[in-house]
C-alpha positions in Angstrom: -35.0 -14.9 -32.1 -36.5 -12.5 -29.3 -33.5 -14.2 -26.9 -31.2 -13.1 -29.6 -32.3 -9.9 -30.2 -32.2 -9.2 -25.9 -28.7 -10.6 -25.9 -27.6 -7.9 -29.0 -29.3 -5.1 -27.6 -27.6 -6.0 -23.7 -24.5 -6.2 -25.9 -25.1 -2.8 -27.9 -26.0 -0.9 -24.2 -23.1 -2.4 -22.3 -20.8 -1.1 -25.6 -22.2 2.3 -25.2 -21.8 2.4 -21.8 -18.3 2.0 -22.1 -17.6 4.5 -25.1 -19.5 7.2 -22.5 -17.2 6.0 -19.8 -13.8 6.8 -22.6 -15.2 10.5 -23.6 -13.9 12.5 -20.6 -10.6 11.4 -20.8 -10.4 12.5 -24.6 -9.2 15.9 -25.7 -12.1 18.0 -27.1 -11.3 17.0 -30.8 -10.8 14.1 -30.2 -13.7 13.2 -28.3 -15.9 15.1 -31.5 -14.3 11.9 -33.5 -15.2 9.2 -31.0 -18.8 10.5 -31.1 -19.2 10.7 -34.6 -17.6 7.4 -35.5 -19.8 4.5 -36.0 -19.1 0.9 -33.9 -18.5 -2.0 -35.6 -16.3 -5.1 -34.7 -14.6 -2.3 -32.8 -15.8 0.1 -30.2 -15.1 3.4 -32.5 -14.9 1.6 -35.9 -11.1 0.3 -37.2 -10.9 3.9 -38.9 -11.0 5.8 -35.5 -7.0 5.9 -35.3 -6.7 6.3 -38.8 -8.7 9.5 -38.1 -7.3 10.7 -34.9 -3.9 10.8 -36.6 -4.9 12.7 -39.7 -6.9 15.0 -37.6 -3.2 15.6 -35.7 -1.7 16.0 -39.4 -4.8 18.4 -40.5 -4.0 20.6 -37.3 -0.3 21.1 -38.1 -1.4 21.9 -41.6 -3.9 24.3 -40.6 -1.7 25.9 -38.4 1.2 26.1 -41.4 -1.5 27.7 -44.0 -2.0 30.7 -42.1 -1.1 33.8 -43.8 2.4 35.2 -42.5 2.2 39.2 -41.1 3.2 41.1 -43.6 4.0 45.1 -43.4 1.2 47.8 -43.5 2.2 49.2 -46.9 1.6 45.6 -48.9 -1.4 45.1 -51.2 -0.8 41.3 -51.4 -3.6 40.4 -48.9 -5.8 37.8 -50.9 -3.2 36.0 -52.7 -1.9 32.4 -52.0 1.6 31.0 -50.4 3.7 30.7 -53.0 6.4 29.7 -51.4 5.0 27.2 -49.1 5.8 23.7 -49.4 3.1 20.9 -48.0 4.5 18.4 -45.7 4.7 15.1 -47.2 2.4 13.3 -44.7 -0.3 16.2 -45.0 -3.4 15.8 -46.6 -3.7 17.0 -50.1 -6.2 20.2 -50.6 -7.4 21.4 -53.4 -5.1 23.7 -55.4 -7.6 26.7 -55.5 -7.0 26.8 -51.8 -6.3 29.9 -50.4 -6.1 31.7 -47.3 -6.8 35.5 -46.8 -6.2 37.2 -44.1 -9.1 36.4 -41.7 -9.3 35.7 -38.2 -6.9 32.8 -37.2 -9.3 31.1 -35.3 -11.7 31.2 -38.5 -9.5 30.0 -41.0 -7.9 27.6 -39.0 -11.6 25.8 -38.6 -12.5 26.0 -42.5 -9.4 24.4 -43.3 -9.8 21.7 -40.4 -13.6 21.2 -42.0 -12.4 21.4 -45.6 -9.8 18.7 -45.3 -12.0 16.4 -42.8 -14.9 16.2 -45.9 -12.0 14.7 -47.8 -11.8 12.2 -44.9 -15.1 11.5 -44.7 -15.2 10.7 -48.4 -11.6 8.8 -49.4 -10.3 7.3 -46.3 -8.0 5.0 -48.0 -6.5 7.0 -50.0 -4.6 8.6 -47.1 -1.3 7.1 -46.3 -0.4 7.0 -42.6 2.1 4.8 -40.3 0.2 1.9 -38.5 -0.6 3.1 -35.2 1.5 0.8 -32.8 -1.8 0.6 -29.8 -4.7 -0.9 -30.7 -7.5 2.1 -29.4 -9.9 -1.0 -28.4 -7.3 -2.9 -26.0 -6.8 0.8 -24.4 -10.5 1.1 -24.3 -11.1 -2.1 -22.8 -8.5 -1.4 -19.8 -9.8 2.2 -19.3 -13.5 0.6 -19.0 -12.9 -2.4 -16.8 -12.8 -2.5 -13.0 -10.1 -2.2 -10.3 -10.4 -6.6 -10.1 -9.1 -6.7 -6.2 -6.0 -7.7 -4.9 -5.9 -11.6 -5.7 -7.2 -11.3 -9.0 -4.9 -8.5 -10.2 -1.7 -10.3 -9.1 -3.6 -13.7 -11.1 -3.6 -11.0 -14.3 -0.4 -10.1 -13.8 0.7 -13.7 -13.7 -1.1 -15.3 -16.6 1.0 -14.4 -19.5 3.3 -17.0 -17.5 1.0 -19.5 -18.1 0.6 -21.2 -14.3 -2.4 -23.2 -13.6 -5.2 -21.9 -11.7 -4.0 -23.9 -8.2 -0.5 -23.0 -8.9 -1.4 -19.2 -8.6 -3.4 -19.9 -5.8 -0.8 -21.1 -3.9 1.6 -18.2 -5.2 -1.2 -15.7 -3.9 -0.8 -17.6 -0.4 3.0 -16.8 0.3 1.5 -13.5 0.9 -0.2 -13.1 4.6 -3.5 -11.2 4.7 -1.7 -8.0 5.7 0.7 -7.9 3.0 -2.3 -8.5 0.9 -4.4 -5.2 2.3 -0.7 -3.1 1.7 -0.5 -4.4 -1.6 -4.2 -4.1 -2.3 -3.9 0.0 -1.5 -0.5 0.0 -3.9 -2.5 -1.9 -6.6 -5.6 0.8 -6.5 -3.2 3.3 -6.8 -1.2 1.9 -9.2 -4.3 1.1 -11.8 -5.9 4.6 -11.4 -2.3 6.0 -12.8 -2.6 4.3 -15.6 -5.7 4.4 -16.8 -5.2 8.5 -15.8 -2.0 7.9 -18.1 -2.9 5.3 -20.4 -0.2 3.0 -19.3 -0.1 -0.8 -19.2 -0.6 -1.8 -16.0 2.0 -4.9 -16.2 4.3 -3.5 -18.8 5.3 -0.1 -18.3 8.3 1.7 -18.9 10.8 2.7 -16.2 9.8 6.4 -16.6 6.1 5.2 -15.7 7.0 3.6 -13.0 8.8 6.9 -11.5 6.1 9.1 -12.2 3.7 7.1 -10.6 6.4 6.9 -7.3 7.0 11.0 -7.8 3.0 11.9 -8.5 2.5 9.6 -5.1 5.3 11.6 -3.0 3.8 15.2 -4.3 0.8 14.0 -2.6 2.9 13.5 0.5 3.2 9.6 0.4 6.4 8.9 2.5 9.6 6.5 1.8 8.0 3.9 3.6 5.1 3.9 1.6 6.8 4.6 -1.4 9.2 1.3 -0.6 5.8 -0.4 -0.3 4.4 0.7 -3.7 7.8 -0.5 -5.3 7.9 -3.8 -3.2 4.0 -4.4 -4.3 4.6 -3.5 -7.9 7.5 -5.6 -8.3 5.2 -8.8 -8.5 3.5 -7.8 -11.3 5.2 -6.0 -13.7 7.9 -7.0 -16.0 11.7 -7.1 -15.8 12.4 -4.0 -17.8 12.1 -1.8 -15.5 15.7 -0.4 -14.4 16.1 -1.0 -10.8 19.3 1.4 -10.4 17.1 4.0 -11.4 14.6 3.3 -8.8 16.7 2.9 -6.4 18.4 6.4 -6.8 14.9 7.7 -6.9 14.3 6.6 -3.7 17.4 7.5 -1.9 16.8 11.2 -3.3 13.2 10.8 -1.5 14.8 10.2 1.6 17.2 13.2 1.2 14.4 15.3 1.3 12.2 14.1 3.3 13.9 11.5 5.9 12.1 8.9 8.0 13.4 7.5 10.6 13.1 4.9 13.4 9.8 5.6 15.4 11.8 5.1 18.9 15.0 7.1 19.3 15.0 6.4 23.1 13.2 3.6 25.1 11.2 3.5 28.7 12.5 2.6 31.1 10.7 -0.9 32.6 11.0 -0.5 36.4 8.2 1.9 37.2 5.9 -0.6 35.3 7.5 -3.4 37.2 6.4 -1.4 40.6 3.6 -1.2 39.8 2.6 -4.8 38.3 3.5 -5.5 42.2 0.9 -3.3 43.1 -1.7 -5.5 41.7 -1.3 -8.4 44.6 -2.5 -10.5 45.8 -4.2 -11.7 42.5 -7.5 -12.7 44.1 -8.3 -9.0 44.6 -8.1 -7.9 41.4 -10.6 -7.3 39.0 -11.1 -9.7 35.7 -9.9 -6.1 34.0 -7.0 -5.3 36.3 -5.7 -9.3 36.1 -6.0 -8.9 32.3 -4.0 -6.0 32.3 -1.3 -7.4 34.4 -1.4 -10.7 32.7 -0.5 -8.7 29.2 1.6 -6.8 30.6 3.9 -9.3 32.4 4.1 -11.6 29.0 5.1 -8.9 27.2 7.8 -7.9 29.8 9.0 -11.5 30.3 8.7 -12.7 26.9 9.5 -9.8 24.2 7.2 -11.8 21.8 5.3 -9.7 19.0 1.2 -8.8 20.1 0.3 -11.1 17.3 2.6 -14.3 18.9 0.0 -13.6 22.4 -3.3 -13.3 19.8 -2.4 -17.0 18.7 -1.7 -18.4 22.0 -4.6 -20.9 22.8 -5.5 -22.8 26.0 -4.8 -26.0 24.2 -1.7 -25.2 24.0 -1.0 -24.5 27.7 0.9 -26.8 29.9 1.9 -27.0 33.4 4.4 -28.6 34.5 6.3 -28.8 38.7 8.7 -25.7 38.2 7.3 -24.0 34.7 4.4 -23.4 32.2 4.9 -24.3 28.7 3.5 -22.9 25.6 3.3 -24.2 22.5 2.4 -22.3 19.6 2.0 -23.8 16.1 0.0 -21.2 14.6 1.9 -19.4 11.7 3.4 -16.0 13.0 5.0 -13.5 10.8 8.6 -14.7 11.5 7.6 -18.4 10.6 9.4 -19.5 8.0 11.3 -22.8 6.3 13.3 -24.0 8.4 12.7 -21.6 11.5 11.3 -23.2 15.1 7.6 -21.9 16.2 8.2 -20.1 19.7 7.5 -22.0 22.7 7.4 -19.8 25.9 8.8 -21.2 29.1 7.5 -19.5 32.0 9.0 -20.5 35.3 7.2 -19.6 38.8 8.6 -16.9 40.7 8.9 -18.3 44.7 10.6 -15.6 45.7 8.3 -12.9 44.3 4.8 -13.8 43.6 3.3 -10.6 42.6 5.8 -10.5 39.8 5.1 -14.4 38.6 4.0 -14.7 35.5 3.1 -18.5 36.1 1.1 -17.7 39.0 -1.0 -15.3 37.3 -1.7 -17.0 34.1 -3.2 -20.0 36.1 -5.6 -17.5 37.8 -6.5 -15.9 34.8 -7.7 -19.3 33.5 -9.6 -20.1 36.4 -11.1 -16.6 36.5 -12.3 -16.6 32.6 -13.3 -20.3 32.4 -16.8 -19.0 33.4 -17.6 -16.7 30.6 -15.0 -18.1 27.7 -17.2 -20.7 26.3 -16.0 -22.5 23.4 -13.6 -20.0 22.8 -10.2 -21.2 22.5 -7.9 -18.2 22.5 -6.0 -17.3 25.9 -7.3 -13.3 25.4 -10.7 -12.8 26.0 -12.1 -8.8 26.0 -12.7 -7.4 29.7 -16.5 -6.8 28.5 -19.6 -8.4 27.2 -20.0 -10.0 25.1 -16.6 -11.6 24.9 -14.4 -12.9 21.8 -10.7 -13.2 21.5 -8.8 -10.2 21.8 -7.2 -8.9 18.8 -3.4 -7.7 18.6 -4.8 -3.8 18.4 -6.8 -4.6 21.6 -3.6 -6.3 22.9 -1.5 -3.1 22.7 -4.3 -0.8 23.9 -4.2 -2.5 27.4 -0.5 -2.4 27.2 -0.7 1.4 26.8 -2.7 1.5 29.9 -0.5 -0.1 32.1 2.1 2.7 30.5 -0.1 5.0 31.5 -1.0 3.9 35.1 2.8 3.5 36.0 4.0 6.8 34.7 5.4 6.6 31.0 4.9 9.3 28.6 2.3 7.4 26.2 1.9 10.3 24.2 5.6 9.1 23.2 5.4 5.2 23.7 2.6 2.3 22.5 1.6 -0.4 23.3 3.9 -2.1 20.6 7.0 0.2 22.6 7.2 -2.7 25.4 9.3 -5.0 23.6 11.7 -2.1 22.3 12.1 -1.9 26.6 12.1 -5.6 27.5 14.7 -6.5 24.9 16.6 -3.1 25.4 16.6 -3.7 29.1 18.0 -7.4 29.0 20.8 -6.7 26.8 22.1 -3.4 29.2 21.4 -6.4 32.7 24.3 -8.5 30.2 22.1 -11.1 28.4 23.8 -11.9 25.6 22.6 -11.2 22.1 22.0 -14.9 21.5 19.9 -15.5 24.1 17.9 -12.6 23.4 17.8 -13.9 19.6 16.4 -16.8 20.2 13.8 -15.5 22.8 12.0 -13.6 21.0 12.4 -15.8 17.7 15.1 -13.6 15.2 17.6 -15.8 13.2 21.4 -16.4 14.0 22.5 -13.9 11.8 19.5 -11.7 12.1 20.6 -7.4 12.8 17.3 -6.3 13.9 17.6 -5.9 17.4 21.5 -3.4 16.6 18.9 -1.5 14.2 15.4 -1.1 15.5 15.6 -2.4 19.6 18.6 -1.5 21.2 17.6 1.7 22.5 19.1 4.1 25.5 17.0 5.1 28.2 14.9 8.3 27.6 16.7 10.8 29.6 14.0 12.3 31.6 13.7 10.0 33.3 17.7 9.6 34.6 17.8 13.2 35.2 14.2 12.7 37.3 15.7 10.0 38.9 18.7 12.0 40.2 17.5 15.2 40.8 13.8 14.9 41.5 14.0 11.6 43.0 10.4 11.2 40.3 11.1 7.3 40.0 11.6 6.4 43.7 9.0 8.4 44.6 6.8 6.2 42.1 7.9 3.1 43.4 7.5 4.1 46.7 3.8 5.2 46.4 3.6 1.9 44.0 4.2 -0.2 47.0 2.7 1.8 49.4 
């Protein structure tokens, strides 16, 4: 009995809890109802909708029984509305009824208290349309938790009825970033409609703009507003008119335009003077040969920061005139059907302080000391050391800019492959080449739309009239 009793009374508080948690988002009548009503098998009683639309119809009618202005020189102040005619959803008053000509605020709240002591005494006897939501499902919602990213997308997909391992494997086609992008969306996207009272897997094409127009009026951008849609088309139904989105969008970018982060590219031969400043190899710091090491894969390869985080020393293999690397790890351009990258790096005989080869072998040698069990080529330059992550990765590349010259209030880390791939096509590398170097399909446009960049200007104009770049590779190889 006493375990009973704790387990009704845990039961009661938890139900209270969440009726206190409903109350601000209530108008102020409203929320008078919601207090008064008594809980049963529901959290405000199966009359509380009943109520809340009568107490809509009693305001109309209170609103309608007010006494009409009437000229100065009338003597009719105390009689009734003759003439008026009740609405036939209104409550039924008493036929002594009258209204004089009071305050409006006054005689609006006598009516209102007249007609809810009828409520209060003959509920049933009041005729209203079935409400078509259930105020506990609503309550429920507005009471529960944000459930995180992988448990919202397994709400979402329940009503079509996949087993637990089946989701779980859905909820893996999505890496762990798309998962933190989608997670932000998702916060966002259950706060607007508890805020609105909208189902979060079901709403209606207009709740889905609002939510994208309240988002840009707090200055989200196109990209993030193609994110939000992108996100939100997992979990909501197929209702939703896509044209209208769509349009929505393309007016969002009318007003407030994004475009590519890089108009105009670097160019690489500064940088390449002074990588062959760093020579001979065995004078360099474990810092400076890190720097150069990162510097010359991104150069030589084009491959994304996160294709160098996965690159392990197991994978590493030298062979008479090249070092191969293997990488099996998945990347974010793995895909059915697509080969992993393997980077072949030949040795440079001819110019060794540009050898990529060379200089991976003596960063091996040089970090076998303090890399432990650690099997990732990229350690950190500083104690104690772990594998260097792909923001790490491009905050050395940025460096390097930096030392040799480029604007890196302009250019990242992530800008070197914009060069490198920019720079081979305008030497005449053809586009398939450079396709299948850095690991886009056959029929893939995203070097035309986001690499092929011209030179920056300034730095053609320094080179001919300030002579700026051969004044930089001279003092580079000085």
């Amino acid at each position: 009995m006493t375990a009973g009793k704790l387990q009704c009374n845990a039961r009661f508080q938890l139900s209270m809890h969440r009726r206190h948690q409903v109350y601000p988002l209530l108008k102020s009548d409203m929320q008078k109802l919601a207090k008064e009503s008594k809980m049963d098998n529901f959290l405000f009683g199966k009359t509380f909708m009943e109520k809340c639309k009568i107490n809509q119809t009693i305001n109309k009618s209170a609103v309608e029984l007010q006494v009409s202005k009437v000229p100065a020189s009338s003597q009719i102040f105390n009689r009734s509305h003759l003439n008026w005619q009740r609405p036939k959803t209104s409550v039924r008053f008493s036929e002594k009824s009258v209204c004089t000509k009071q305050e409006k605020g006054a005689s609006n709240t006598r009516e209102k208290q007249k007609a809810m002591e009828i409520i209060e005494r003959e509920p049933s006897q009041i005729q209203l349309p079935k409400p078509t939501n259930s105020v506990e499902g609503t309550t429920s919602a507005l009471a529960k938790a944000y459930p995180g990213v992988r448990n919202f997308i397994r709400e979402a997909l329940a009503p079509r009825r996949l087993t637990e391992s089946a989701l779980e494997v859905v909820i893996s086609s999505l890496n762990p970033n798309t998962l933190k992008q989608y997670n932000t969306a998702y916060k966002k996207w259950w706060e607007f409609c508890i805020r609105k009272a909208v189902d979060c897997f079901n709403p209606s094409t207009a709740d889905f703009v609002d939510f994208l127009d309240n988002s840009f009026k707090k200055g989200a951008s196109y990209t993030t507003l193609n994110t939000f849609r992108s996100s939100l088309n997992l979990i909501i139904n197929e209702e939703v008119d896509e044209k209208v989105i769509s349009r929505y969008l393309k007016g969002v970018f009318k007003i407030k335009p994004v475009f590519p982060k890089y108009q105009a590219t670097w160019d690489p031969n500064p940088v390449i003077a002074y990588l062959s400043s760093l020579h001979p190899l065995s004078s360099l710091s474990f810092a400076d040969l890190t720097y150069k090491l990162v510097m010359l894969f991104a150069l030589g390869t084009a491959q994304r920061l996160q294709t160098f985080s996965k690159i392990k020393i197991d994978n590493i293999y030298q062979r008479t005139d090249f070092i191969e690397i293997l990488i099996p790890d998945i990347l974010k351009t793995s895909g059915p059907g697509r080969i992993q990258p393997r980077l072949r790096l030949p040795f440079f005989r001819e110019t060794p302080e540009l050898c990529l080869s060379s200089t991976l072998i003596e960063y091996l040698s040089r970090s076998q000391n303090v890399r432990n069990n650690i099997r990732e080529l990229f350690l950190t330059i500083k104690k104690p050391y772990h594998p260097a992550s792909t923001q790490t990765l491009s905050r050395w590349l940025k460096k390097i800019l930096g030392l040799a010259g480029i604007n890196t209030g302009t250019f990242s880390g992530y800008s070197t492959r914009h060069a490198a791939v920019s720079a081979a096509y305008r030497s005449g590398t053809n586009i398939e080449t450079i396709r299948a170097t850095v690991g886009w399909s056959e029929r893939s446009n995203v070097f035309f739309k986001f690499y092929n960049r011209p030179l920056d200007s300034s730095f053609f104009i320094n080179s001919v009239l300030a002579g700026t770049e051969n004044k930089q590779l001279r003092s580079c190889r000085d």
